[in-house]
N, C-alpha and C positions, 0 to 999 in steps of 0.2 A: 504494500500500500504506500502511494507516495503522498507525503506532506500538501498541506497547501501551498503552491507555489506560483499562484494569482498574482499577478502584476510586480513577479520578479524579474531577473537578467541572469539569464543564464549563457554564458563561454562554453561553449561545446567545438572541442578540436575533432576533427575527424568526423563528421556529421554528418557525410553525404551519403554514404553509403552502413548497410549492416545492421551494427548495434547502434552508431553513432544517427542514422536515418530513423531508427525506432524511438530513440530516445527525444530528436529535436521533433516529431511527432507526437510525441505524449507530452512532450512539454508545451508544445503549440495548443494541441485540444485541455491542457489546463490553464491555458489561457496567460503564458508565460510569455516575455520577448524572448527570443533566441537568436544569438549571432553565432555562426558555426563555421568551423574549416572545413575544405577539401583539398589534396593534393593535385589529381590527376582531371577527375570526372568532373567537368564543367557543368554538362550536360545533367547527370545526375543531381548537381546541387543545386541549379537553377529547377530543374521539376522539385526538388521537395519544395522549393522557398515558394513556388507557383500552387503548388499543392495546399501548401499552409497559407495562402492567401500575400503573400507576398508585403510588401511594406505595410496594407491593413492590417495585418496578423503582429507586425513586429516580428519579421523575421528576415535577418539581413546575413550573407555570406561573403565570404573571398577567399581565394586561393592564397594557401600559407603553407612554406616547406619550413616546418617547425625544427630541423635537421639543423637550421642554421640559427646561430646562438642570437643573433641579433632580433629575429622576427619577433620573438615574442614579447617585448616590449610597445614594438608597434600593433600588432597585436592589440594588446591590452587599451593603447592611445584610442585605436580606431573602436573600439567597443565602446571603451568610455563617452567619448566624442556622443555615438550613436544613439547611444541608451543612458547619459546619465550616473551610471552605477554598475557594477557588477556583485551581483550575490551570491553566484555561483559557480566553479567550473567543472566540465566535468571532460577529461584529459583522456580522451577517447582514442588519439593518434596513432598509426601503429602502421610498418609495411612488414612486408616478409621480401626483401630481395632474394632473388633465386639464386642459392648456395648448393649446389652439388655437393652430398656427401663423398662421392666417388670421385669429383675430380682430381686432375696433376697442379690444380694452378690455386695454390693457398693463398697468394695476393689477390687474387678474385675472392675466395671464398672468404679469408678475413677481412676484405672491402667489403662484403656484401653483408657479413655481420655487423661491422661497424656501422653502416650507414642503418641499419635495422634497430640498433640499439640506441643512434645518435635520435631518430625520430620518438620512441616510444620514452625515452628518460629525460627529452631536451623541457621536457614542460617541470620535471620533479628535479634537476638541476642543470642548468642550461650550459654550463663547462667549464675546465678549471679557470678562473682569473672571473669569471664575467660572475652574477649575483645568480640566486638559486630564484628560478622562474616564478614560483610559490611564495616565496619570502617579499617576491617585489609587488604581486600581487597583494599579494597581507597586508604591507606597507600603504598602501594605495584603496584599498577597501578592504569590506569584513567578509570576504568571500566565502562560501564554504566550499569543498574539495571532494572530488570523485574522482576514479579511477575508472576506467573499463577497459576490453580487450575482450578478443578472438582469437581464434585457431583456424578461421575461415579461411586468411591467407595462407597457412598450410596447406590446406588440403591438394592443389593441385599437383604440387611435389609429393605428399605423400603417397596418392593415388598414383603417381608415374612412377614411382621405387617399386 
């Protein structure tokens, strides 16, 4: 059962697709703002924000590669900006770069974890020297903090092994 979360602001990374698509959905039909990322899928993010009724709904998008340490302060600028406040995030971002268990080429496959792990941790601390994504957030409003994640990227690789 979810709280009431009527005429709050909710940061949702990764939100065009999956868990991140169900969630800016239930918080749309609770009648929440929602600003949300996508990496790749334009296409997918502009249908949910069109689905949830578009700038009537309070529901605004952009493309964000959270991988790189700087975005997420802009990030946070442009939410604010948009909606006033931020109450909540909920740090949904995640890829699976395709890492062959099998290959000869370990600089690919430790590239391909690095950049898998730079996405899914850059929001719970965004790199050594720069400040902790969550701390700057804190700092800046009373947010409150979720996690989420899949296995959904997996599965393509799994199913091909």
């Amino acid at each position: 059962m979810m709280r009431d979360v009527t005429d709050r602001v909710v940061l949702v990374t990764g939100g065009s697709r999956g868990i991140g698509a169900a969630i800016v959905r239930a918080l749309h039909a609770a009648q929440t703002s929602v600003y949300f990322t996508y990496a790749r899928d334009r296409d997918a993010a502009q249908t949910l924000a069109t689905a949830c009724g578009g700038e009537r709904a309070r529901v605004a998008f952009e493309r964000n590669d959270l991988a790189e340490p700087e975005t997420f302060a802009g990030l946070l600028d442009r939410t604010l900006t948009r909606f006033g406040r931020i109450d909540a995030l909920v740090n949904n971002a995640g890829i699976f770069a395709e890492n062959p268990f099998d290959g000869d080429d370990f600089a690919a496959w430790r590239a391909g974890w690095r950049r898998t792990f730079e996405v899914i941790f850059s929001v719970l601390r965004i790199s050594p020297g720069t400040p902790c994504a969550r701390c700057a957030l804190r700092r800046r409003t009373r947010a409150a903090f979720a996690d989420a994640s899949s296995t959904s990227s997996l599965a393509p690789h799994i199913a091909a092994n």
